[in-house]
N, C-alpha and C positions, 0 to 999 in steps of 0.2 A: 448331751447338754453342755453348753461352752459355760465354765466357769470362770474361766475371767478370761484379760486379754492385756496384753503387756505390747508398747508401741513406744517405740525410740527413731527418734526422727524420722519420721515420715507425715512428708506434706506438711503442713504447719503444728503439727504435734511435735513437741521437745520429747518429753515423757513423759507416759502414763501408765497407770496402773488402773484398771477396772473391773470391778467384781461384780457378776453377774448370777442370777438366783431363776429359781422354779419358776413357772407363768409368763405373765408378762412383765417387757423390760423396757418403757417406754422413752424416748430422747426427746426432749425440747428445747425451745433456744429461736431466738431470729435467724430469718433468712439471713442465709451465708453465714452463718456461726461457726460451719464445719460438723455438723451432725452428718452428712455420709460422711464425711472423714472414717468415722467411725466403723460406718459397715464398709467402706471400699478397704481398711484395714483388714476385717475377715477376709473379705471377696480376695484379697493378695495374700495373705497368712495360706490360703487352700488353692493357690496355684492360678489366681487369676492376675490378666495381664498388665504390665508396671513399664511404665518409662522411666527416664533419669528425673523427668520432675517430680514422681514420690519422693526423692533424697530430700528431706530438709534443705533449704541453699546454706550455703556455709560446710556441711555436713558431706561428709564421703561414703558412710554405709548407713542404711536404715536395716533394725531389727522388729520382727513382728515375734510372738507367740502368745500363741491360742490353749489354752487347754481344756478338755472334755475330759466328764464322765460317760462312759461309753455302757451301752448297752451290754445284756451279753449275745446278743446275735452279732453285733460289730466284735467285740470282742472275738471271736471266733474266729469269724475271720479273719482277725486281726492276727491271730495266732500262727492259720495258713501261712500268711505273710511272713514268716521266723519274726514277728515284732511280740518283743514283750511289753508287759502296762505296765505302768509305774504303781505301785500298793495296791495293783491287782486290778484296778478302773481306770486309770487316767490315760490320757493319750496327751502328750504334750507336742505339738505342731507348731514350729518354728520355719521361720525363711529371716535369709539374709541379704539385701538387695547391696550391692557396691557398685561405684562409678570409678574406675581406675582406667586410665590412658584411654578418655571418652568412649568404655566400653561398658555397659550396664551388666553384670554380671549377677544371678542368683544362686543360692541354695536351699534347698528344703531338706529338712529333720523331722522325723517323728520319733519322738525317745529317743533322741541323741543320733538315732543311726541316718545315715543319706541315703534318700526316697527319690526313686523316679519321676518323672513327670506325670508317668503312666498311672503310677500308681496313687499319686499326688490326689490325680480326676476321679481314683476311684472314691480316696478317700471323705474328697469334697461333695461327692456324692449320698455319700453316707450320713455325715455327721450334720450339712446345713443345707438350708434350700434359698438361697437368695431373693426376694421379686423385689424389682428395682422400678425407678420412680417410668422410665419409659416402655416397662412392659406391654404396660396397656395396649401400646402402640403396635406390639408384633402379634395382638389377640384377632388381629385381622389379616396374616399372614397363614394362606392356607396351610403351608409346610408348617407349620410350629402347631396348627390345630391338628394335623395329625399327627406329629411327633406326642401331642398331650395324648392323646385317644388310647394312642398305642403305650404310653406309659400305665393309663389307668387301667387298661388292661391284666396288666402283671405279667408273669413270667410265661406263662401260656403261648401272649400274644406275642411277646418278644423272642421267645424260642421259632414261634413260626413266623418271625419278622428276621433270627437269623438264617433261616431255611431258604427265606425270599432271596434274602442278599447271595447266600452261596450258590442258587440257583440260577437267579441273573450273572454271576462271573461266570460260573462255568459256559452258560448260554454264550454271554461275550463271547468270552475266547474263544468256543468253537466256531461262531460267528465270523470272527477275524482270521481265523486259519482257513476257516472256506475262503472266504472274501480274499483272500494272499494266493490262495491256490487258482481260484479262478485268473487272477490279476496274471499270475504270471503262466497261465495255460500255454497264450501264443511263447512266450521265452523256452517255453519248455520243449514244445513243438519244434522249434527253429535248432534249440539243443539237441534236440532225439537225430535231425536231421543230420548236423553237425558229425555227432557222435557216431553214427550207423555208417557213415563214410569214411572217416577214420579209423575205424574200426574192422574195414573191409579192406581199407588200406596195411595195418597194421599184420591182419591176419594173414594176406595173401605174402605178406613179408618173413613168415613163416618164423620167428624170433623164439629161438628158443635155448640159447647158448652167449652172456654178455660178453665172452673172450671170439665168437665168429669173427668180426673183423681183423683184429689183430694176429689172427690166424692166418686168414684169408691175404691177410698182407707178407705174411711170410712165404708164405706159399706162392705168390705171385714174384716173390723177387727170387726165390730158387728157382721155379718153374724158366722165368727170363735170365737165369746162369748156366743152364744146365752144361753146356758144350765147356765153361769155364771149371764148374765144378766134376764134371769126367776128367779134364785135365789132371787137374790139381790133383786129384785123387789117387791118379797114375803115379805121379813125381812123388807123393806119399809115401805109395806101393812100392816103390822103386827105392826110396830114401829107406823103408825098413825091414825090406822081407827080400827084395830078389833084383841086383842089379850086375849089370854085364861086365862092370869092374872090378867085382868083385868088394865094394866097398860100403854094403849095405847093414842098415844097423845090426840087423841079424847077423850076418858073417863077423864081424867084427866082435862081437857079444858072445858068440859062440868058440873065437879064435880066444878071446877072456876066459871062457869057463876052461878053456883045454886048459893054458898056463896054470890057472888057478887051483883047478885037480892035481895036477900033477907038486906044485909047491905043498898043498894041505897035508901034502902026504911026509913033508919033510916037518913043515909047523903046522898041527891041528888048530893053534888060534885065527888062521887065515879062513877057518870054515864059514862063520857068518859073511865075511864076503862073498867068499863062494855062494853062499844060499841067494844074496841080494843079487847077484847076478846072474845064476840061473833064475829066478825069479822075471827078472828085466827081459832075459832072452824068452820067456816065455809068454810075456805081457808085449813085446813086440811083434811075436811071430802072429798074437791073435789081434794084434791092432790092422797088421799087415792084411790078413785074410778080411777083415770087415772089411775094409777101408777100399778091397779090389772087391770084395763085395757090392757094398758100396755103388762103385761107380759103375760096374755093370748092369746095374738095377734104374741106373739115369737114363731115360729115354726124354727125346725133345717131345711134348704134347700140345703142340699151338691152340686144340681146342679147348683144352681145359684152361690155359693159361686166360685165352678170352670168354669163359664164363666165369674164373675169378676174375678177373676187372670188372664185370658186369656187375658180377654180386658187391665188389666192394664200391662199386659206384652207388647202387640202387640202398645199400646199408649207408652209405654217407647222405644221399639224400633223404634216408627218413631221420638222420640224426638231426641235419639241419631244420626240419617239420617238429622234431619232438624232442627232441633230448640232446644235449652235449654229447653221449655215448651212449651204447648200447643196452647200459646198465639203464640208465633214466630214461628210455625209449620203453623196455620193457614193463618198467616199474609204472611208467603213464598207460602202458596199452593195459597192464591190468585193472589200474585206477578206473579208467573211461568204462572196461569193462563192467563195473559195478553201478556204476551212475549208468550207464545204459540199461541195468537192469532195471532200477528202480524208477527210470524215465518211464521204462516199457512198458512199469505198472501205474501209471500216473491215472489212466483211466480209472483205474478198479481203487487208487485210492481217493480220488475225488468223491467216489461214486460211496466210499466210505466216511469219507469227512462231510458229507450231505445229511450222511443217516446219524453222525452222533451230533449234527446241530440240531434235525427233528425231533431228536430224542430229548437233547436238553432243553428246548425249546417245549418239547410236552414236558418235562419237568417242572420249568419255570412256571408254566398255565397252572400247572396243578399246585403248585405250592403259593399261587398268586389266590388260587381259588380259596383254598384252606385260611388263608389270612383275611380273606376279605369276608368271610366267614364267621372269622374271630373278632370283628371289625363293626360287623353288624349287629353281633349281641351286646357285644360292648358297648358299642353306640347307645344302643339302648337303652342297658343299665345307668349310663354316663346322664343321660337327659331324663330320667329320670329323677335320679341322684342330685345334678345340679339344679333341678326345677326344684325340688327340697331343700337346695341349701338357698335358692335367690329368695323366694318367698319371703324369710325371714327377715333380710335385707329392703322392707319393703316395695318386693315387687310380686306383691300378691298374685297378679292377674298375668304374671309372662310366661313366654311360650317358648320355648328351643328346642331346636333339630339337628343331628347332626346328619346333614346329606353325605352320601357318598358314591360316586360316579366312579364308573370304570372309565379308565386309559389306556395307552400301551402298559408293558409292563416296563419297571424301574428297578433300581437296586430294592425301593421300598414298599414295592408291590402295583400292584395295578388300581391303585383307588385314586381321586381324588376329596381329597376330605373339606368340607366347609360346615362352621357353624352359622345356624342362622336363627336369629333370634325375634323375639317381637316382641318389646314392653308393655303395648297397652295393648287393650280387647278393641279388636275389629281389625286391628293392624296385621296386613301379610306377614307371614316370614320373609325375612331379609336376610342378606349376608351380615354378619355381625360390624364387621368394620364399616359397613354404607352407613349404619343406623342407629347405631349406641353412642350414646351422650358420652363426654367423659366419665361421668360420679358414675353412669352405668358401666363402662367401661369396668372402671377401679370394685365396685361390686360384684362383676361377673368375676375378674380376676381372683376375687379373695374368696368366691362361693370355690371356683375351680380349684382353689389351690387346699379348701377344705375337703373336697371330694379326694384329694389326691391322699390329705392325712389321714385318712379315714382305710387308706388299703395302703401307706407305706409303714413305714415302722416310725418307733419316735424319735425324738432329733430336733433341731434349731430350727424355727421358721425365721427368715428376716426381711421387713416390708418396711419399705423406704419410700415414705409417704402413701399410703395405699387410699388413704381417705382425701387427697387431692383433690378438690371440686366438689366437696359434697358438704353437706350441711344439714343444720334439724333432725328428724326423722331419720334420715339416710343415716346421717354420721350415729347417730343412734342406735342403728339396725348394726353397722362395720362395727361401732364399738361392742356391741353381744357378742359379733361373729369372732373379733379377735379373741373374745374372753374365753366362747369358748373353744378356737383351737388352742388357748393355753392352757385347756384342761388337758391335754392331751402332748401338746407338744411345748418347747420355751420356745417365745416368740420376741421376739426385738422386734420392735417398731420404731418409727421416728416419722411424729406428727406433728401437727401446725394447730389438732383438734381438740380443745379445752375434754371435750367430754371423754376422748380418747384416754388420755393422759389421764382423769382420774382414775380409770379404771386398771390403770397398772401395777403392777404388784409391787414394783421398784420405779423410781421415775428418775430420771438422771436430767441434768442440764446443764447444755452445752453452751459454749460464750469463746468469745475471742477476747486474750488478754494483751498488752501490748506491756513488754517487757523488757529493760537496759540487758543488755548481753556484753560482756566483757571480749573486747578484740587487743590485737595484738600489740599495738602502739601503748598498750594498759588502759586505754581511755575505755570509753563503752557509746555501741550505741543500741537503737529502738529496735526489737522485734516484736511481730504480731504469732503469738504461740495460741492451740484449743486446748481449754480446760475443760473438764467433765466433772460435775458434782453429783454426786448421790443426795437427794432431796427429803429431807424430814418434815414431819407433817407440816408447820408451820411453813416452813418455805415451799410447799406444796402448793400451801392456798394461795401462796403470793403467784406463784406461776402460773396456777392457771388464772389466779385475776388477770394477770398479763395478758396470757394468750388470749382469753376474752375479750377485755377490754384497752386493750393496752395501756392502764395505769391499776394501781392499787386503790381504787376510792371504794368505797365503803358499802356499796351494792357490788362491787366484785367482787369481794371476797364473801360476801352472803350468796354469790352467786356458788365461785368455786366451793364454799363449805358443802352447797348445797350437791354440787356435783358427786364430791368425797361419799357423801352421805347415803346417795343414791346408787355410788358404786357399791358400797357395801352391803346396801341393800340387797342387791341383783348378784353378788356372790352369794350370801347367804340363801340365796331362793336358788339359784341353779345346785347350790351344795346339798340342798335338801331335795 
């Protein structure tokens, strides 16, 4: 239940303070007074949408809060949420709207703490139910008759209305992964081709060492020295093991060890020289034997020399096809290798990606079935239910159906939903939007929205002009039906309907004041601000003489006493 409601500038509200009670809480006042002021105040305090013209003008931030006593099923929830109450009930629901550097910025609080958007919608779900003056007009909007059907349903219908939706995505998606695999079928095909010659090319290149070339290169420039390198190797041979002058490193190393012997024997400290030189004589004499080694073992081989240029030919033309070197020639023939693999199974996985869209696609049918299921009893109950609440609304003799047709399937199942209604006896059923009056219109909405309190829990109703177009009898029937969803639920209203109005438990009235505002030169000038007054019985009867008749003379207010009189009548007999 919203126990009051605190508003600082917004829209021509300066500031107000409004306290609001059990039953019903009725608003009057003339056109354009600013009485939705009031509820578009809730509708924004719980996360509905605000431009920079709620800011008061003059005014840079507008503050809203709301606060409720909460049930203890919200409560509990509430708890989920890490939110604690204030004294154990209250839920206090703030937002802050600012216009700074022509940027509308908001924020929402519940008990001090910052609340998501997300959670903002759960909330407002919870604590109020809004019906605004143009409802009427979307009661012929198939989509929103079934979004009602499926609400009145309850959790049943919604759990297998979440089941539809996860079913239709998963369908999609397997949908569009088939639809992508087929698409690119021929690209793949043209790949497999691509890849299977490359691949034949790659393999016959036998690649399996990233240093081959630069081998192959060394190899190719000894192989084409060979005649230079037997030389050389000679003059080597000859410089340290054995030459005809007797002047080879050896003899001369070895004429050193003799001296050196023969000195150590006079100074023992000559000996590590000694050692470093036979040491040298003997790292020559074996440099010497390789080194004739060596060159003996060079033979000229002109045909290996022209299969390495071959191969370093045939290794530089696959570098320039694949790779900078060896390395990334390699490293691509194994890559290709794996995407060939999996090209290779493109068959067998199409032929897989066919079978989990049939699958999900029997999914979908069955979980479309199950809801359309739940859809049709509900229906039922629903027409029913609402043929029991029109009645009373005098329309004794009306008929309602709600049809339901299959379609493809949707995220929201496979049904089309329409109501279709008949006022008087003998009249077809029609679509409801072809065929309802407005005042029928505003009657149906207020029986629906009784059906709805009747299986939600309790919480705020607020209807913003609901008895629009109606009159006598009618207005008569809305004003019972309002009474009694405020047996049940607090109901805010805001009518134009004298008999409405007596029947409220609290009557408030709203008025445009135009008032001197002080600006900054010191001078002042005119603003038009809404005041809301809470109404005692005497200024009761003057309001609704007004709304009656629009003056005060002296059969309207024996009119309005008479209305007072009759409300309390009609409490007293439903109390009992």
């Amino acid at each position: 239940m919203l126990l009051s409601l605190r508003i600082d500038n917004f829209a021509l509200v300066d500031h107000l303070d409004l306290e609001l009670g059990l039953g019903l809480n009725v608003f009057t006042g003339e056109t354009g007074a600013g009485k939705s002021i009031i509820l578009d105040a809730i509708d924004a305090v719980l996360g509905g949408k605000v431009d920079r013209r709620v800011i008061r003008t003059g005014a840079k931030r507008a503050i809203l809060e709301a606060t409720f006593e909460v049930e203890p099923l919200i409560s509990s929830w509430l708890a989920e949420q890490e939110i604690d109450l204030v004294d154990g009930t209250l839920a206090v629901c703030s937002r802050e709207i600012t216009l700074s550097g022509g940027k509308l910025r908001t924020r929402s609080r519940l008990n001090g703490i910052l609340i998501s958007r997300k959670l903002l919608d759960e909330i407002r779900d919870r604590f109020v139910e809004i019906t605004a003056q143009g409802q009427t007009l979307q009661l012929s909007q198939p989509g929103l008759q079934r979004e009602w059907l499926d609400l009145y349903g309850g959790t049943d219908l919604i759990v297998a209305k979440q089941s539809v939706a996860t079913a239709y995505t998963q369908a999609k998606q397997a949908q569009n992964i088939l639809e992508n695999r087929r698409q690119f079928e021929q690209q793949r095909l043209q790949r497999l081709d691509l890849l299977q010659y490359q691949t034949q090319e790659l393999e016959a290149a036998e690649l399996t060492d990233a240093d081959e070339l630069e081998q192959l290169k060394q190899e190719s420039i000894r192989l084409s020295h060979v005649v230079e390198l037997q030389q050389q190797s000679y003059k080597i041979y000859q410089g340290l093991y054995e030459n005809d002058e007797g002047k080879a490193a050896s003899d001369l190393l070895s004429k050193a060890e003799n001296i050196l012997t023969d000195m150590v024997e006079y100074d023992h400290r000559l000996q590590p020289i000694l050692a470093m030189v036979e040491d040298a004589l003997a790292q020559v004499i074996e440099a010497g034997r390789q080194i004739s080694s060596y060159g003996e073992q060079l033979e000229s081989d002109p045909q290996r020399l022209q299969e390495v240029e071959d191969r370093i030919q045939q290794l530089k033309q696959i570098c320039r096809k694949y790779g900078q070197n060896l390395a990334e020639v390699i490293a691509y023939y194994q890559k290709i290798q794996a995407e060939l693999k999996d090209l290779q199974t493109g068959e067998q996985s199409l032929e897989a990606l066919e079978k989990d869209y049939q699958q999900a696609t029997k999914k979908l049918v069955l979980a479309c079935q199950n809801l359309s299921q739940l859809r049709q009893k509900t229906a039922s109950k629903l027409e029913t239910h609402l043929i029991k609440e029109l009645k009373p609304l005098a329309m004794e003799k009306v008929k309602f159906q709600v049809e339901i047709h299959p379609i493809e399937p949707t995220i929201t199942g496979a049904d089309q939903v329409e109501f279709c209604f008949s006022p008087n006896p003998g009249e077809p059923l029609q679509p409801l939007g072809e065929i309802a009056s407005g005042g029928e219109m505003s009657r149906f909405l207020l029986a629906l929205k009784a059906c709805f309190s009747e299986v939600a829990g309790s919480g705020t109703l607020v209807f913003d002009e609901i008895d629009v177009g109606v009159s006598g009898r009618v207005a008569q029937a809305i004003t019972q039906k309002l009474h009694q969803l405020s047996q049940r639920h607090q109901v805010l209203c805001v009518t134009h309907q004298p008999i409405v109005a007596a029947m409220g438990d609290r009557h408030f009235h709203v008025e445009k004041e135009v008032i001197g505002d002080q600006i900054s030169n010191g001078g002042s000038e005119q603003r038009t601000v809404v005041r809301v007054t809470q109404l005692n019985n005497h200024q009761r009867r003057e309001e609704l003489a007004q709304l009656a008749s629009g003056r005060s003379a002296t059969e309207a207010i024996a009119f309005a006493e008479s209305l007072l009189t009759q409300a309390d009548s009609l409490r007293e007999f439903q109390a009992n």
